[in-house]
C-alpha positions as CSV (number, residue, x, y, z in Angstrom):
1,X,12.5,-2.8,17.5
2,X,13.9,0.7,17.2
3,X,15.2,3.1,14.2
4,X,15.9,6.6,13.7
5,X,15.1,8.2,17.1
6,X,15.9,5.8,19.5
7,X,13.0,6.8,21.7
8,X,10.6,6.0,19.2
9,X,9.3,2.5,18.8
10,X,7.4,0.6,15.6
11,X,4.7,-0.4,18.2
12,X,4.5,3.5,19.2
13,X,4.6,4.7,15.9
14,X,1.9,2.9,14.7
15,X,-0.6,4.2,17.6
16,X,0.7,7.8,16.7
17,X,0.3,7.6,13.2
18,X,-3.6,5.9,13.4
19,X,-5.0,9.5,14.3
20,X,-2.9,10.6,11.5
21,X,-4.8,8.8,8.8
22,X,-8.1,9.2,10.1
23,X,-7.6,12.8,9.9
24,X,-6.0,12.8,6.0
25,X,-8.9,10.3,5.7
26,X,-11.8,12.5,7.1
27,X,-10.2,15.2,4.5
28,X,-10.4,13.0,1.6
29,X,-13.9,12.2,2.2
30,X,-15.0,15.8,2.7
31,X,-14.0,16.3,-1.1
32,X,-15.0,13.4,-2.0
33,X,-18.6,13.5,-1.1
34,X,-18.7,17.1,-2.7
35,X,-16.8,16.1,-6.2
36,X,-13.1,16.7,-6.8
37,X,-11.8,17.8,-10.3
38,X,-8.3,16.0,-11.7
39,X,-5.8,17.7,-12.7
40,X,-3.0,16.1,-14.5
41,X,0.4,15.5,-14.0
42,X,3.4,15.5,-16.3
43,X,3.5,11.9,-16.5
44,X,-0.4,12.0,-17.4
45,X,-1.6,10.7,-13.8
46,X,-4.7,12.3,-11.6
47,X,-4.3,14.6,-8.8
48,X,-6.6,16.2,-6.8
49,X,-6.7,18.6,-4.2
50,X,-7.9,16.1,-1.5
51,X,-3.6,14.2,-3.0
52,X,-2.7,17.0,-1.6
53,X,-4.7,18.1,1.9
54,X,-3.8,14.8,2.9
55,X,-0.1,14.7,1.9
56,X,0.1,17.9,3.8
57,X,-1.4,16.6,7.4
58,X,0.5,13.3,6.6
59,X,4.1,15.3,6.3
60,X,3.2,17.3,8.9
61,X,2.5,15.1,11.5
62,X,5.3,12.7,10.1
63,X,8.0,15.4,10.7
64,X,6.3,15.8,14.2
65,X,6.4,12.5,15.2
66,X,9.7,11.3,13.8
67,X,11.8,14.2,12.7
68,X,14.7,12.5,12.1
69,X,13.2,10.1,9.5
70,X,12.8,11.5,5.6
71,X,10.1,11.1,3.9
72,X,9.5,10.2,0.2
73,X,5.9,11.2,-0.9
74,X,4.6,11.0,-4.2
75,X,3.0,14.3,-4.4
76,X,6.4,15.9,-3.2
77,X,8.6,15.6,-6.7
78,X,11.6,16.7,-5.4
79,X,11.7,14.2,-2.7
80,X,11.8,11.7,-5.8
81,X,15.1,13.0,-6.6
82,X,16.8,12.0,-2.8
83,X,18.6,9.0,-2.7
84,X,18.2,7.7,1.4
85,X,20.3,4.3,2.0
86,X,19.1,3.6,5.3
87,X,15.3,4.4,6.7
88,X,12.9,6.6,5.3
89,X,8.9,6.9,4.9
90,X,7.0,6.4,1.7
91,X,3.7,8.1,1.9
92,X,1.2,7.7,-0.5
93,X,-1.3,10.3,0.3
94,X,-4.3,9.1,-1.4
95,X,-3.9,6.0,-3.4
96,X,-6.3,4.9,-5.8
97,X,-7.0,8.4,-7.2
98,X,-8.9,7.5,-10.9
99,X,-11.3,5.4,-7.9
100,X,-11.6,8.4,-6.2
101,X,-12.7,10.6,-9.2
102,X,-14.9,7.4,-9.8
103,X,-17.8,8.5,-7.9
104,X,-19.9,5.1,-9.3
105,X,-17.2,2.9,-8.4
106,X,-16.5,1.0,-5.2
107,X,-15.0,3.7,-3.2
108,X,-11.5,1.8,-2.2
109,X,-8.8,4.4,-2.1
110,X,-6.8,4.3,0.3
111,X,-4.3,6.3,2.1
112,X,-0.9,4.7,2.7
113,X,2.3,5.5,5.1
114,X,5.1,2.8,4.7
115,X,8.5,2.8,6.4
116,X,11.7,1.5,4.7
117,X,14.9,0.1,6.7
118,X,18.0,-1.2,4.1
119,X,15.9,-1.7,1.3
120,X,12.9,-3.5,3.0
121,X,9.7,-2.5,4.3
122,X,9.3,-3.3,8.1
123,X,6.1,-1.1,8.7
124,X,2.7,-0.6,7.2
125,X,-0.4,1.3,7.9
126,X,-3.0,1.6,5.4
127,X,-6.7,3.6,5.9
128,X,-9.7,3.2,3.7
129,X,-11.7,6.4,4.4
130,X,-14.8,4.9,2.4
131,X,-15.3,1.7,4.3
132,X,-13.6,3.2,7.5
133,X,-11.2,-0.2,8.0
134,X,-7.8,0.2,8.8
135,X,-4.7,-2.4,8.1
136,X,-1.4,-2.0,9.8
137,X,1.2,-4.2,10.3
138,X,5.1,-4.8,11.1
139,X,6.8,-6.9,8.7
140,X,8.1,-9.3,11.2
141,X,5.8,-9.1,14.1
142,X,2.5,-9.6,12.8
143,X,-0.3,-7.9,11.0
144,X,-4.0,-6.7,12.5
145,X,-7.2,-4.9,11.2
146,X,-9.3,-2.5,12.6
147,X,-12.6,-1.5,12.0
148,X,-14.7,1.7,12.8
149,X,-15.8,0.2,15.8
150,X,-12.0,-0.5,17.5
151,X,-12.6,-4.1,16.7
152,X,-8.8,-5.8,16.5
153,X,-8.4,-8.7,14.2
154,X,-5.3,-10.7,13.8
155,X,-4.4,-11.1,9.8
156,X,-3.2,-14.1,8.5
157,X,-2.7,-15.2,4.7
158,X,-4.4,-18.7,2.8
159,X,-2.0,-21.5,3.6
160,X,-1.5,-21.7,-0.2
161,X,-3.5,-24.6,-1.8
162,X,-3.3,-24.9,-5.5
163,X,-7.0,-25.6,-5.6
164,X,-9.3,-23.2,-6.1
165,X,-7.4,-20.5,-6.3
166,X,-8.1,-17.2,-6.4
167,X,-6.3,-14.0,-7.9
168,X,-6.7,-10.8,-7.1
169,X,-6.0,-7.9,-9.9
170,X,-6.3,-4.1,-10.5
171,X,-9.5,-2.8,-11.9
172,X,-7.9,0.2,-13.5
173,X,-4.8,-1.5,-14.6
174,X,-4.9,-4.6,-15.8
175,X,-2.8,-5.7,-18.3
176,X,-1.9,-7.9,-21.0
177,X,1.0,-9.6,-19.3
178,X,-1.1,-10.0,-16.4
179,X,-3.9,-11.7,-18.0
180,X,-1.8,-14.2,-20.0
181,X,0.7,-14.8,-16.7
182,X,-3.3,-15.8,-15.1
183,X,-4.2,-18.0,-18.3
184,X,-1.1,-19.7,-18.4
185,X,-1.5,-21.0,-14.8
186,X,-5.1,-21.9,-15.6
187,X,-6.6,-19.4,-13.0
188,X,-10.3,-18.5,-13.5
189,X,-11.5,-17.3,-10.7
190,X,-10.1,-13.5,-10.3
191,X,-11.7,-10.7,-8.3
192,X,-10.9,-6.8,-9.1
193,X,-9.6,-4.2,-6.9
194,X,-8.1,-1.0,-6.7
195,X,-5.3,0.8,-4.2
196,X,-3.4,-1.4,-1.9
197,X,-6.3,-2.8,-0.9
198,X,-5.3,-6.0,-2.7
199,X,-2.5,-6.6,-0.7
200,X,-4.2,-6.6,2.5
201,X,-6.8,-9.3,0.4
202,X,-4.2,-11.3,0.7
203,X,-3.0,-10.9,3.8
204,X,-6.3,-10.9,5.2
205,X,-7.3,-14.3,3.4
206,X,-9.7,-13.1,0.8
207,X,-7.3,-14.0,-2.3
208,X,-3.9,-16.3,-2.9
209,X,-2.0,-13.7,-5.3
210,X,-2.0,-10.4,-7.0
211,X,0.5,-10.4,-9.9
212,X,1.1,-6.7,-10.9
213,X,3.0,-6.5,-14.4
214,X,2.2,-2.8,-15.1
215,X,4.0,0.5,-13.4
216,X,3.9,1.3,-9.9
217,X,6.3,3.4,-7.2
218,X,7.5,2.4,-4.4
219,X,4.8,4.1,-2.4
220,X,2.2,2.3,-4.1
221,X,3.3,-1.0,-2.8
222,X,5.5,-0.2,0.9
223,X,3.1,0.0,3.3
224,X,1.2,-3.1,1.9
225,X,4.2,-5.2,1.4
226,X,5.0,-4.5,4.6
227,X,1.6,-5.7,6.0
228,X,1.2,-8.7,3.6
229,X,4.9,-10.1,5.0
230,X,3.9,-9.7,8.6
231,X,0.5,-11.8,8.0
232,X,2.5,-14.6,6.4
233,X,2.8,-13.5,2.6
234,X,5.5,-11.8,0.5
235,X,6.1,-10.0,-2.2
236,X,8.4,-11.4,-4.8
237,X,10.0,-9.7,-8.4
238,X,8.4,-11.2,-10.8
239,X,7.8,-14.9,-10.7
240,X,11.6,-15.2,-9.3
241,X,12.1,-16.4,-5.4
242,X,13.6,-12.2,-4.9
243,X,11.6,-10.2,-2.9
244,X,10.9,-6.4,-4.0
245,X,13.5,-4.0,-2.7
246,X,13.2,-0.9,-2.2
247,X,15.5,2.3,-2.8
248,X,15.3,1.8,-6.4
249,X,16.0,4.8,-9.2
250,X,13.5,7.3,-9.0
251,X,11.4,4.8,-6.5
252,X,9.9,2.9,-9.6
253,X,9.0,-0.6,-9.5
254,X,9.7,-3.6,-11.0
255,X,7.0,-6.5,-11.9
256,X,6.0,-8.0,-8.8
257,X,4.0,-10.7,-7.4
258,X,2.3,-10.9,-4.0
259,X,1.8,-14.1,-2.7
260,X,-0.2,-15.8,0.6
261,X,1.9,-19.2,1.1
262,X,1.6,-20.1,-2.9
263,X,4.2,-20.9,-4.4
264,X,4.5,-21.8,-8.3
265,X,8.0,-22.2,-8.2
């Protein structure tokens, strides 16, 4: 599968971008193992210098490996304001930042590089610094994980039985709608998370769904999505059959729902 610079391959970009996040990784941990202070944005969210140190060797390296590619990043505002129809990169730099300034919580943020072609995520790499495991994927090829000791496992989703099933949810952001959407479909058993980790719960067979009805960009969600769908999952608006697009106004989500092979409709 090809894109953008014809010499560059989804295979080959994902081996050239693994250094890439264990270096923004490395970065993050640096600061975060001698306290980072927040500082707020205009729409009230976290950022920290180590957003930004990793944003900055993610670009960097992005623009070196496939320069003819744009990129999207959340720290970058203005890049919020460019409209791409075809392919382009989401990077979120370091995702999971309130877990990050919550130095007696779990430790899962995680940094995130997704790329978009018409409106669809086809590749996914996702690093958690903390625990040192790496997810990557191509949306229809297949997905793998990869500890800190090179050891290669092949991701595949729950084959979606209605028994016993478990939901996965945000530990910073859960809300209302998602709690009553989980009552009314009589699930109990619910583990928390934070960062895209949840999506590669899924994909990796540790939970069935993670129903998001609270705000999110599109780099929150690309680079898992795109991992999820090549393990055998999806990611669906809402409880309708549509999957999440991507390109949307200002890269904001919509509700969304990922799924193993559940289905409640």
């Amino acid at each position: 599968m090809y894109f953008g610079d014809k010499d560059l391959n989804l295979e080959k970009l994902i081996f050239n971008l693994k250094p890439v996040v264990f270096e923004a990784g490395d970065a993050i941990i640096e600061i975060y193992k001698n306290g980072a202070k927040a500082e707020y944005k205009e729409d009230g969210s976290p950022v920290t210098i180590a957003d930004r140190l990793s944003e900055e060797i993610i670009l960097k390296s992005l623009n070196s490996i496939a320069p003819n590619i744009p990129i999207v990043s959340e720290e970058n505002s203005i890049s919020h304001k460019k409209v791409f129809s075809d392919e382009y990169f989401l990077v979120d730099p370091l995702d999971g930042t309130k877990e990050f300034l919550d130095f007696s919580g779990s430790g899962e943020f995680t940094v995130n590089i997704g790329l978009i072609s018409k409106n669809r995520p086809i590749m996914g790499i996702i690093y958690s610094p903390n625990s040192g495991q790496l997810y990557y994927g191509i949306s229809t090829e297949g997905s793998f994980s990869e500890n800190k000791n090179g050891e290669i496992l092949n991701l595949k989703v729950k084959k979606g039985e209605t028994d016993d099933i478990i939901a996965i949810a945000s530990k910073k952001h859960l809300s209302l709608k998602t709690e009553t959407w989980l009552a009314d479909r009589k699930i109990k058993n619910i583990i928390s998370a934070s960062s895209s980790i949840k999506f590669c719960a899924i994909a990796k067979g540790d939970a069935d769904v993670y129903p998001r009805f609270s705000p999110t960009m599109e780099w929150d969600t690309a680079a898992g999505d795109a991992i999820l769908t090549g393990a055998g999952g999806r990611v669906t608006v809402g409880d309708s059959n549509k999957p999440l697009f991507y390109g949307k106004p200002n890269y904001r989500n919509l509700d969304f729902i990922a799924w193993s092979k559940l289905k409640f409709f």
